[in-house]
C-alpha positions, 0 to 999 in steps of 0.5 A, a space after each residue: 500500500 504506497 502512499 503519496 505525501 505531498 507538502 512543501 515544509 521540509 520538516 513537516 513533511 519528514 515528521 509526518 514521513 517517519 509517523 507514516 513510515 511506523 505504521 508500516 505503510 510505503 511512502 513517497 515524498 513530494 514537495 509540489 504538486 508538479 512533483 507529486 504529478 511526476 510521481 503519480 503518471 510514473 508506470 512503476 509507481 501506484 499511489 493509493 492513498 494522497 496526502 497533501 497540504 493545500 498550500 504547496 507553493 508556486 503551482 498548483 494548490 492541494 485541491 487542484 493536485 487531488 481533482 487532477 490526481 482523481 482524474 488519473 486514479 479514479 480510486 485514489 483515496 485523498 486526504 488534506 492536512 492544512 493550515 489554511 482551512 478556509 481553502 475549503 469554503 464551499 468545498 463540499 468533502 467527497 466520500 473519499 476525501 478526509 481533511 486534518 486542520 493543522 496543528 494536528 496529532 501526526 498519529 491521528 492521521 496517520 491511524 486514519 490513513 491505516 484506516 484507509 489502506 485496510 479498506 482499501 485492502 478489503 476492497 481488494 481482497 473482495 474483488 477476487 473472491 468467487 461469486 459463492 454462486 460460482 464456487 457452489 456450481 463448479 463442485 
């Protein structure tokens, strides 16, 4: 289960990096979103879970990054740990979006991204079970 964090603050990003990395998940830094869009168009790479601040610098925001970084991976599960929560002013949070007003508690988030990757494990695991119609019919 890879993990994308995108934040542009060197130290946030390694702290938040260490409390991902203790919980077992694989995690790829960015430090922009052209940075992380290099990273998610990568064939090699697969990103199921994005984390990003939404003030990320010159170039695109947090939000804009998510809704393209959706486009590419429609299953991409989002979540925003940010210091400017009025960014979200008339910005409704999808079922797949979860939002962390900063100062936050690094390992709340990153339970909650533990949460999402099991899910996600779920979900997967679902897809490839036989139908129980199907197993009964081929015995």
């Amino acid at each position: 289960m890879a993990v994308l964090l995108v934040e542009d603050d060197t130290v946030v990003r390694l702290t938040l990096a260490d409390f991902l990395h203790e919980t077992g998940l694989e995690v790829l830094e960015a430090c922009s979103a052209d940075e992380a869009m290099r990273i998610l168009v990568d064939p090699l790479q697969h990103v199921d879970i994005l984390v990003t601040d939404l003030d990320l610098g010159p170039g695109d925001d947090g939000l804009v990054l998510a809704s393209k970084a959706r486009r590419r991976l429609p299953d991409l599960q989002v979540v925003y740990a940010t210091g400017s929560p009025e960014k979200f002013v008339g910005h409704v949070l999808a079922p797949w979006e979860k939002r962390f007003a900063k100062p936050f508690d690094p390992t709340v988030l990153a339970s909650t991204v533990v949460g999402l990757s099991e899910t996600i494990d779920r979900q997967r695991l679902a897809q490839l079970r036989p139908a129980p119609a199907m197993v009964a019919s081929s015995l």
